[in-house]
ROPA-67664 format. One record per atom (N, C-alpha, C): residue in three letters; x, y, z. Coordinates in steps of 0.001 Angstrom, whole numbers, padded with zeros to 6 digits, always signed. Each point is the difference from the previous one (the first is absolute). Example, Ala and Ser with C-alpha at 12.3 -4.5 7.8 and 13.67 -1.06 7.14 Angstrom:
2
ALA+013190-005690+007800
ALA-000890+001190+000000
ALA+000900+001200+000000
SER-000350+001050-000720
SER+000820+001190+000060
SER-000770+001090+000730
***
This chain:
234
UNK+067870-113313-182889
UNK-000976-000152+001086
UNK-000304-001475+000224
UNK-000291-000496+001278
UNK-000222-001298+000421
UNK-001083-000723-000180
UNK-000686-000964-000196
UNK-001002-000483-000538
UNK-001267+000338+001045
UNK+000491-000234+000818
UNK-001361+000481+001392
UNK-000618+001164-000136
UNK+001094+001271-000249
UNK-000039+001450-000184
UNK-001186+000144-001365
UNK+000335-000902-001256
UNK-000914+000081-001252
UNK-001369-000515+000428
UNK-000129-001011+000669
UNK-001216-000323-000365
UNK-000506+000841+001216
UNK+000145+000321+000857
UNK+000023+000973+001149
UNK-000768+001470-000830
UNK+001084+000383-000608
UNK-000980+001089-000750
UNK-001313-000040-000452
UNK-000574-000948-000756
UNK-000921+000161-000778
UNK-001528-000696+001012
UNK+000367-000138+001321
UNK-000717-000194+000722
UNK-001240+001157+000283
UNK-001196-000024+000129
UNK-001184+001087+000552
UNK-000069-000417+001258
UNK+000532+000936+001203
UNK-000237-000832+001422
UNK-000804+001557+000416
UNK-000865-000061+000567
UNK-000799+000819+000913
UNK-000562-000646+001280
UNK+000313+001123+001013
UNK-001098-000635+001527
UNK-001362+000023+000153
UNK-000140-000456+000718
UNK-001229-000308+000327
UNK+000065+000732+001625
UNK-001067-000572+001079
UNK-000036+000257+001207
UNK+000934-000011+000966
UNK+000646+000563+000801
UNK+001472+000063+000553
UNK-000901-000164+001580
UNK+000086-000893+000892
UNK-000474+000541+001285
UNK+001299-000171+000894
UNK-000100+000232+001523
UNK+000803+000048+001163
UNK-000803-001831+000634
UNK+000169-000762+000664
UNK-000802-000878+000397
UNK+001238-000183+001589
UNK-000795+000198+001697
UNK+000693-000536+001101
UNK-001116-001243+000322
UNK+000629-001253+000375
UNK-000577-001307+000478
UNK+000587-000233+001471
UNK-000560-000175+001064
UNK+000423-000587+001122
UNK-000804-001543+000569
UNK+001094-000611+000370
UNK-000581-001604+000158
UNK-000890-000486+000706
UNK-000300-000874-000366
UNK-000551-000616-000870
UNK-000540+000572-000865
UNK+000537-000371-001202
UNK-000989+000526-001526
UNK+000558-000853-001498
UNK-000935+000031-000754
UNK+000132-000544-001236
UNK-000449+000577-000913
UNK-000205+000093-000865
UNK-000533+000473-001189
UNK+000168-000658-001609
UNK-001236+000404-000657
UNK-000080-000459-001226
UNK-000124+001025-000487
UNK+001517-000084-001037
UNK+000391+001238-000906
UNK+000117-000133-001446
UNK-001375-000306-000270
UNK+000294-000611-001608
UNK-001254+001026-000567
UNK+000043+001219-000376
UNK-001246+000697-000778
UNK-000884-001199-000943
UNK-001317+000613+000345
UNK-000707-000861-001528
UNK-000084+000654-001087
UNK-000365-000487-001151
UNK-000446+000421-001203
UNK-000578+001622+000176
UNK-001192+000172+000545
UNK-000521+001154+000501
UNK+000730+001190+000383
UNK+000949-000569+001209
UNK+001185+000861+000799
UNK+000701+000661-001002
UNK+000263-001146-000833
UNK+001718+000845-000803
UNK-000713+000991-001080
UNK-001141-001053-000747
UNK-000608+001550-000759
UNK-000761+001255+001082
UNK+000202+000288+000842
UNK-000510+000928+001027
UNK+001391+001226+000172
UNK+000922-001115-000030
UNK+001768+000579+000659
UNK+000396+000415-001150
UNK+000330-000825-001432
UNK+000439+000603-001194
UNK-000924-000563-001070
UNK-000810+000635-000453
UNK-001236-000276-000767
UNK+000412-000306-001593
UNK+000928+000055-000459
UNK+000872-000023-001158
UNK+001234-001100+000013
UNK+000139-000271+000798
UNK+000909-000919+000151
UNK+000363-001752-000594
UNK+000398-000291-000931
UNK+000137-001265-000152
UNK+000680-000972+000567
UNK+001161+000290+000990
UNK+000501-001274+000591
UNK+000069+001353+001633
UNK-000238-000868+001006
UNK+000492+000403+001377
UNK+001387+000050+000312
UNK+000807+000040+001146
UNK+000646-000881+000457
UNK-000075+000799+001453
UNK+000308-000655+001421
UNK-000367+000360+000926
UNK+001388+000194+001205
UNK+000253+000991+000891
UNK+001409+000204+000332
UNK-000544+000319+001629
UNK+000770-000331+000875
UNK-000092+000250+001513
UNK+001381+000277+000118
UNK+000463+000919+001425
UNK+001502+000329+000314
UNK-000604+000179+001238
UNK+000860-000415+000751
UNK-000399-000784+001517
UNK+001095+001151+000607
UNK-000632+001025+000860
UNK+001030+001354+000013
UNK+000602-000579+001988
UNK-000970-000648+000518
UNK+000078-000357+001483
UNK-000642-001317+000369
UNK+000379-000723+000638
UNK+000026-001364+000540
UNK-000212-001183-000935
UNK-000283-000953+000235
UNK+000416-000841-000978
UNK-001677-001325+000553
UNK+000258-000609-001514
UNK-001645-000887-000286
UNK+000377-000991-001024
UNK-001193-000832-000389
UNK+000095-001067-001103
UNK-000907+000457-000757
UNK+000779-000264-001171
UNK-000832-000258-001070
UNK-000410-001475-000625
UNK-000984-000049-000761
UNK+000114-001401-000908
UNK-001496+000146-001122
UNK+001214-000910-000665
UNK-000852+000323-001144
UNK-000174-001996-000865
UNK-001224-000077-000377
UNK-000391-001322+000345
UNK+000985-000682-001210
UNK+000472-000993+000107
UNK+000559-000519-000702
UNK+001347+000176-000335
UNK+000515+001057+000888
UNK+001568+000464+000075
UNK+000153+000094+001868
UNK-000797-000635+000629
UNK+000479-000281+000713
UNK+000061+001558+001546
UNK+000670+000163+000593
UNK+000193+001114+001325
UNK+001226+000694-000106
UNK-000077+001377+000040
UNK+001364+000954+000172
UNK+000345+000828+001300
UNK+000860+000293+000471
UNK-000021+000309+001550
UNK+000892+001804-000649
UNK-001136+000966+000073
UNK+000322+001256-000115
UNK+000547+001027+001256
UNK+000931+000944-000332
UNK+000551+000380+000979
UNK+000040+001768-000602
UNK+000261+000875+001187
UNK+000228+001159-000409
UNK+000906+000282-001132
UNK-000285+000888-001157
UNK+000781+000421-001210
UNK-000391-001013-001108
UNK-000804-000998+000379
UNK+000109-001435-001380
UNK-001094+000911-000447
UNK+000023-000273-001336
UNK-001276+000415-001162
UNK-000305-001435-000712
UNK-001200-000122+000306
UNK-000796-000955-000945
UNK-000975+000158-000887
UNK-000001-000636-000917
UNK-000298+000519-001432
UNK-000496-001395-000662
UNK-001555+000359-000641
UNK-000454-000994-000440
UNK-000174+000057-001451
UNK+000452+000162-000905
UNK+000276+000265-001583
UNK-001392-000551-000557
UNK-000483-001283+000530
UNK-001167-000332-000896
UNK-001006+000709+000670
UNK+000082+000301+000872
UNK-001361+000441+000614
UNK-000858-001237+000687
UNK+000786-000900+000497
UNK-000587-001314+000829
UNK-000335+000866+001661
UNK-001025-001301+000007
UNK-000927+000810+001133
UNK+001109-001158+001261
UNK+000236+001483+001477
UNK+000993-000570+001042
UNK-000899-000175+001228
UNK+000612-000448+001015
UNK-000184+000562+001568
UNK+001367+000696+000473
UNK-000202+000861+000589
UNK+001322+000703+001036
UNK-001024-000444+001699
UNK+001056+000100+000748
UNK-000646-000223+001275
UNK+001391-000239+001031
UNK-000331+000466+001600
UNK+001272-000723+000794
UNK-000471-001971+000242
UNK-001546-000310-000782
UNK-000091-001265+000190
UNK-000873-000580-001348
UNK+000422-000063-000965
UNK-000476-000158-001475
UNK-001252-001347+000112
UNK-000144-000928+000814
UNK-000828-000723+000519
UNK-001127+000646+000540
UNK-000223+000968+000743
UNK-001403+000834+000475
UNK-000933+000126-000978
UNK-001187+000098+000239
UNK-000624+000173-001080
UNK+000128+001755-000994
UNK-000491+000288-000809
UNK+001167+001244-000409
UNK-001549+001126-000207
UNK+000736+000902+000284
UNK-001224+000815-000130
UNK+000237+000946-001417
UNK-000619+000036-001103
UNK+000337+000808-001207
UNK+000282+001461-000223
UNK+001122+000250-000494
UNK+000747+000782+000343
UNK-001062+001680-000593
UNK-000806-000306-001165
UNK-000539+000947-000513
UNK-001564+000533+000909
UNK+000458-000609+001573
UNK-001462-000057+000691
UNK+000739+001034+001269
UNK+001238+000444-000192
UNK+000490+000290+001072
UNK+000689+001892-000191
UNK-000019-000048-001792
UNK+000569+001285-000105
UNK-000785+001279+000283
UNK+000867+001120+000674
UNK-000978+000715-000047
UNK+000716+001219+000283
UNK-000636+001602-000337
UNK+000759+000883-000687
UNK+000779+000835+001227
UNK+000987+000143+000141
UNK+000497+001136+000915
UNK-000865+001301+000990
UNK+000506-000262+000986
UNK-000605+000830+000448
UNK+000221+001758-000532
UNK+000775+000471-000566
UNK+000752+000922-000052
UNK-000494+000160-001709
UNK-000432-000942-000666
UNK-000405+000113-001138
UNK+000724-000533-000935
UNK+001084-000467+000265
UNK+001041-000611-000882
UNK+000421-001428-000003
UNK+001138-000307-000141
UNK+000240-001791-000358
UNK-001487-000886+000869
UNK-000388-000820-000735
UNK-000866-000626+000444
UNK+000745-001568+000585
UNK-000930-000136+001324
UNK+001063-001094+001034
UNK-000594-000815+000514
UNK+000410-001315+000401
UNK-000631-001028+000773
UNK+000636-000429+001413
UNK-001004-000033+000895
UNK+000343-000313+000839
UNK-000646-001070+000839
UNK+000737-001125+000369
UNK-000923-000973+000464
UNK+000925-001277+000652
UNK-000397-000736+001056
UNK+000784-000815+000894
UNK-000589-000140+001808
UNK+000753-000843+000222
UNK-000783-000146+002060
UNK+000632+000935+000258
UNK+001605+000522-000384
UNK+000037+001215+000955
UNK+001680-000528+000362
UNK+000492-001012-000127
UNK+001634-000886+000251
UNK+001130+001019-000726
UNK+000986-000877-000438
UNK+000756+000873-000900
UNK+000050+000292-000826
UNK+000237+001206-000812
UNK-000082+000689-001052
UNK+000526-000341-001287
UNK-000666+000008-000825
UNK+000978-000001-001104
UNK-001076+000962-001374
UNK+001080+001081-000603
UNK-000119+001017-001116
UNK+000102-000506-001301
UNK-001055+000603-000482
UNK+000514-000363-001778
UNK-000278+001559-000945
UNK+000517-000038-000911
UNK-000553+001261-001444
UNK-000281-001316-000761
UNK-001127+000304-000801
UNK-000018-000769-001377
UNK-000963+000453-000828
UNK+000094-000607-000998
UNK-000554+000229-001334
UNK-000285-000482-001000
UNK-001110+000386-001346
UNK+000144-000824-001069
UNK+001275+000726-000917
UNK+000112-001068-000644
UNK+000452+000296-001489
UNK-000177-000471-001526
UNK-000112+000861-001058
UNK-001151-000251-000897
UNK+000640-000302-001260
UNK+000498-001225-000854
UNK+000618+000233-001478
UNK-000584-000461-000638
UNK+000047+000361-001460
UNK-000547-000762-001430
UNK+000686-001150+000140
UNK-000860-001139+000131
UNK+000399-001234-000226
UNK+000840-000312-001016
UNK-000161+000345-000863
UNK+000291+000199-001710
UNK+001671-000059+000268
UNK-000001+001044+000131
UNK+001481+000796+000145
UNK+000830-000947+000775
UNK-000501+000398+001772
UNK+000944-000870+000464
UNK-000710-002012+000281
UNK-000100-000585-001147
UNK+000295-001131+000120
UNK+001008-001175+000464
UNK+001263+000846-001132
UNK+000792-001138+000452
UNK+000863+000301+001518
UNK+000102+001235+000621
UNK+000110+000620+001328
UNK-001018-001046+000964
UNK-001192-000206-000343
UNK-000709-000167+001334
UNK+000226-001564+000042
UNK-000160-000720-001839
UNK-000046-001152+000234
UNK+001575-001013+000092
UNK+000704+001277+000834
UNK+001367-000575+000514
UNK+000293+000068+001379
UNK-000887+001026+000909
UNK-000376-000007+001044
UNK-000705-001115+000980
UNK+000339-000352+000881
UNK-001047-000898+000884
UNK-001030+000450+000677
UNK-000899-000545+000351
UNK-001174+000381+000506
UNK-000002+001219+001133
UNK+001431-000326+000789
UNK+000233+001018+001281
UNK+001400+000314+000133
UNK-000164+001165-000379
UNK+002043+000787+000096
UNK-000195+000304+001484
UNK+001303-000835+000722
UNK-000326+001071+001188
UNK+001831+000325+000204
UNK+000031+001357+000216
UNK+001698+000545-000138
UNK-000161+000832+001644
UNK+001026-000801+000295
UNK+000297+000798+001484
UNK+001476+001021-000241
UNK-000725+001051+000570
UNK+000476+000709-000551
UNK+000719+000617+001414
UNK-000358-000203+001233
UNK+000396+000419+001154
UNK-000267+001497+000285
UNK+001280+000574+000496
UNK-000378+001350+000815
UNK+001199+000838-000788
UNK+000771-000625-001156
UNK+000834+000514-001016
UNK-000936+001634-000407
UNK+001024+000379-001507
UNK-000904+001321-000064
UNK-000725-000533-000914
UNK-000343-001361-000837
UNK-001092-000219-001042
UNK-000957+000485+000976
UNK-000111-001328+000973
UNK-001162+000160+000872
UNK-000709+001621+000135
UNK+000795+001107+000750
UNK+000088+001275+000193
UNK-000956+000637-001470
UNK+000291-000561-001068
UNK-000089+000944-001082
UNK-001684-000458-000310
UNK+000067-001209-000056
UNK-001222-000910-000436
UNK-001162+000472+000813
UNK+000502+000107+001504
UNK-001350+000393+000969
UNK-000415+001299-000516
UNK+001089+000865+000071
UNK-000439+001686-000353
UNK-000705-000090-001557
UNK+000315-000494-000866
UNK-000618-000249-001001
UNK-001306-000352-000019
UNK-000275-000807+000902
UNK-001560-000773-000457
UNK-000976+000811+001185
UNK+000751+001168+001080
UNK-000865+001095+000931
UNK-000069+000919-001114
UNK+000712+000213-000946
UNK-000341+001140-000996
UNK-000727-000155-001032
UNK-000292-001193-000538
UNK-000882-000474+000033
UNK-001350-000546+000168
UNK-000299-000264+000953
UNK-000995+000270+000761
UNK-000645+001683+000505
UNK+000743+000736+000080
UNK-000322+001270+000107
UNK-000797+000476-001268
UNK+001223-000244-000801
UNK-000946+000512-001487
UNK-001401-000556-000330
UNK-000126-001702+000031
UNK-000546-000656-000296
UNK-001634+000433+000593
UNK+000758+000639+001240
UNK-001638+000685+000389
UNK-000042+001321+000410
UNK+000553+000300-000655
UNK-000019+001506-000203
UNK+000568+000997-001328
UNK-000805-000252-000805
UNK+000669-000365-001731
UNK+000621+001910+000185
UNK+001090-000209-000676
UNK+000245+001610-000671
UNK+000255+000083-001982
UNK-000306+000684-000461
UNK+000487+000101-001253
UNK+001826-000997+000035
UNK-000129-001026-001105
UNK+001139-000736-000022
UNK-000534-001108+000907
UNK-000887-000576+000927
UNK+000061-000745+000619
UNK+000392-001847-000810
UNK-001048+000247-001024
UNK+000095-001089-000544
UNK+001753-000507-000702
UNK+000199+000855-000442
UNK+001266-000082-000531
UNK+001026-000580+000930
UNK-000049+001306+001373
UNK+000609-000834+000792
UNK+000065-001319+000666
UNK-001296-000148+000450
UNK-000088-001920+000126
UNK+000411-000887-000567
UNK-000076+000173-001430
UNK+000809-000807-000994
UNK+001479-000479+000046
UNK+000136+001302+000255
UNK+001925-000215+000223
UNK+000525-000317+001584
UNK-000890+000178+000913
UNK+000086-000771+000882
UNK+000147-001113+000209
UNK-000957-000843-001048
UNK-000474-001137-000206
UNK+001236-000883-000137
UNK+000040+001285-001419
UNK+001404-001460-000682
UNK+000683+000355+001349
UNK+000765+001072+000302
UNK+001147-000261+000878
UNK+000042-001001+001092
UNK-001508-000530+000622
UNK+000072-001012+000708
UNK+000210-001324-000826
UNK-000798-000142-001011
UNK+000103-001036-000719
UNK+001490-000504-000431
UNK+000712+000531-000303
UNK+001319+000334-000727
UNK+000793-000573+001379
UNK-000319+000424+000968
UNK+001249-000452+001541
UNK-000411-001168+000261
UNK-001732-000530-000223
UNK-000092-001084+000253
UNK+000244-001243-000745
UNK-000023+000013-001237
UNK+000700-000543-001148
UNK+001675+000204+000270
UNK+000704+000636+000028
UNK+001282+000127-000057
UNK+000586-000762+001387
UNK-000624-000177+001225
UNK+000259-000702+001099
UNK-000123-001522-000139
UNK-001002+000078-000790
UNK-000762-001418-000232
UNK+001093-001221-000850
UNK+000195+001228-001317
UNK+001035-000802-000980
UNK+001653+000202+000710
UNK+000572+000794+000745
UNK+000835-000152+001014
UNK+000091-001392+000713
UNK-000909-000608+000326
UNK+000308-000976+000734
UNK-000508-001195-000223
UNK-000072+000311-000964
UNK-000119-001945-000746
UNK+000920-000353+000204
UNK-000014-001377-000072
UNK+001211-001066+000557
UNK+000747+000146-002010
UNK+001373-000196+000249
UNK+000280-000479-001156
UNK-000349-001277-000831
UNK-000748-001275+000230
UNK-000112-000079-000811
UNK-000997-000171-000444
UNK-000973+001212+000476
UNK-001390+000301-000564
UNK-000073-000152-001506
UNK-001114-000066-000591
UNK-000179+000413-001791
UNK-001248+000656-000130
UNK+000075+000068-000758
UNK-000995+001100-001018
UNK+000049+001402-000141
UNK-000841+000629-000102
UNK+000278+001645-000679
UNK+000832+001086+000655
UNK-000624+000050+001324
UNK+000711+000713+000742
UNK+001503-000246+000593
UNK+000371-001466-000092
UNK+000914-000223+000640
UNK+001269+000026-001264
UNK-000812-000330-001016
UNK+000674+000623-001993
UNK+000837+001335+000418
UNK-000978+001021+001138
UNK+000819+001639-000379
UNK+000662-000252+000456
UNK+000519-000689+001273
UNK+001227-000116+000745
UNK+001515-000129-000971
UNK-000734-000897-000716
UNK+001526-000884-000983
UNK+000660+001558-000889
UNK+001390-000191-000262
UNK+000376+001404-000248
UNK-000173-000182-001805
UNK-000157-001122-000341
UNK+000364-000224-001555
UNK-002045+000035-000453
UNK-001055-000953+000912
UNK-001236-000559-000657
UNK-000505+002205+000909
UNK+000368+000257+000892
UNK-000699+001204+000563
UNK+000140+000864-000920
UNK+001338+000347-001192
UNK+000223+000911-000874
UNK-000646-000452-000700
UNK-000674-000939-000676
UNK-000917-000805-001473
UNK-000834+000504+000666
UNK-000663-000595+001162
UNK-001684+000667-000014
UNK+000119+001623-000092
UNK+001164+000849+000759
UNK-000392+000917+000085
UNK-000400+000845-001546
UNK+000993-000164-001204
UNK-000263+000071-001231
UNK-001038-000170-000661
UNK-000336-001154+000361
UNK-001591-000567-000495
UNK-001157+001173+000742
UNK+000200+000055+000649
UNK-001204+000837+000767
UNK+000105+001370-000380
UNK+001138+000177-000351
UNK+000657+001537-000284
UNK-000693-000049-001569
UNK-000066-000679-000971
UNK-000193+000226-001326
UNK-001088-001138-000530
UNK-001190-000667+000644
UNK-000899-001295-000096
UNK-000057+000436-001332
UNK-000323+000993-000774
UNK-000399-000238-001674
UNK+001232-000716-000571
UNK+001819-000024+000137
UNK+000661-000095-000756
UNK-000099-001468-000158
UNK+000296-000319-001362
UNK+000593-000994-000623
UNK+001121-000988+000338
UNK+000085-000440+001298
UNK+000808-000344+000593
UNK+000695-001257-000152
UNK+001278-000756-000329
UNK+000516-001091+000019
UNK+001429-000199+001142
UNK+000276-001416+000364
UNK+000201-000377+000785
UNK+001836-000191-001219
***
């Protein structure tokens, strides 16, 4: 088994709040939960991390100190630390906070935001996601602040959207198994977004993740991770 796959296992990922969110332009938003929010969303939770999938039209993101991303239908963005963003078709507007805008279905189910002058459209699904810091450490602290994997109109895309509406269904509308299921939802997003991410590092990236790539240092970690008690020499 591959080193990603090991430490992959021993991960605790559970969801949190799954909503639907439509924006028409002009609009901005501040999408960074507070302290309050996330213990409200997953009350148990020790590390966040925060995910948007942009299902129709396209917007900016930015996130301070990394600068502006230009999102398009099928891209998933994914914030691993849980750094607070703006999305918007004009990231300059002043932003209106995103936890001031949700609100529950009419129909009783996925809870949705809707808000903008009324211009062109653009769709999102998103969500939290919740791990023991503990666990996945050296995962997050190989990650950058903002994964964003375009994923287009391929069948990832296809699979990822239906995933995170089923999701959201459950999420508010629990059945026996609900929790369980979120979990494995979780990873499965987590897992495509990581695996896209370390896909396209430049070669001659370094450090951990770009280690699994190599066919000789990717089989050592994977071992190591496979057996951390053994007695190991080089």
């Amino acid at each position: 088994m591959d080193a990603l796959s090991e430490v992959l296992k021993v991960l605790r990922l559970t969801s949190g709040l799954f909503l639907e969110a439509e924006f028409t332009a002009p609009w901005c938003i501040d999408s960074a939960p507070g302290k309050d929010d996330v213990r409200h969303i997953l009350p148990d939770a020790e590390h966040v991390a925060i995910y948007h999938l942009l299902t129709e039209g396209r917007c900016r993101v930015e996130l301070p100190g990394e600068g502006t991303a230009e999102l398009a239908a099928g891209d998933l963005i994914m914030f691993p630390h849980g750094d607070g963003h703006r999305l918007g078709s004009d990231v300059h507007l002043a932003p209106v906070g995103a936890e001031l805008l949700v609100e529950p279905s009419p129909e009783g189910g996925m809870m949705r935001i809707q808000h903008g002058g009324g211009g062109e459209r653009t769709r999102f699904v998103c969500g939290f996601l919740a791990c023991d810091k503990r666990l996945c450490r050296p995962l997050l602290g190989a990650l950058p602040r903002m994964v964003h994997v375009p994923l287009g109109d391929g069948p990832a895309a296809s699979w990822i959207t239906a995933t995170l509406r089923h999701g959201a269904s459950e999420s508010h509308a629990p059945r026996p198994g609900s929790d369980a299921l979120l979990g494995r939802l979780s990873e499965l997003l987590f897992v495509e977004a990581v695996r896209h991410y370390t896909a396209s590092l430049p070669p001659e990236q370094q450090g951990w993740l770009a280690g699994l790539r190599d066919p000789f240092v990717g089989k050592a970690l994977a071992l190591l991770h496979a057996e951390p008690a053994r007695d190991w020499e080089v």
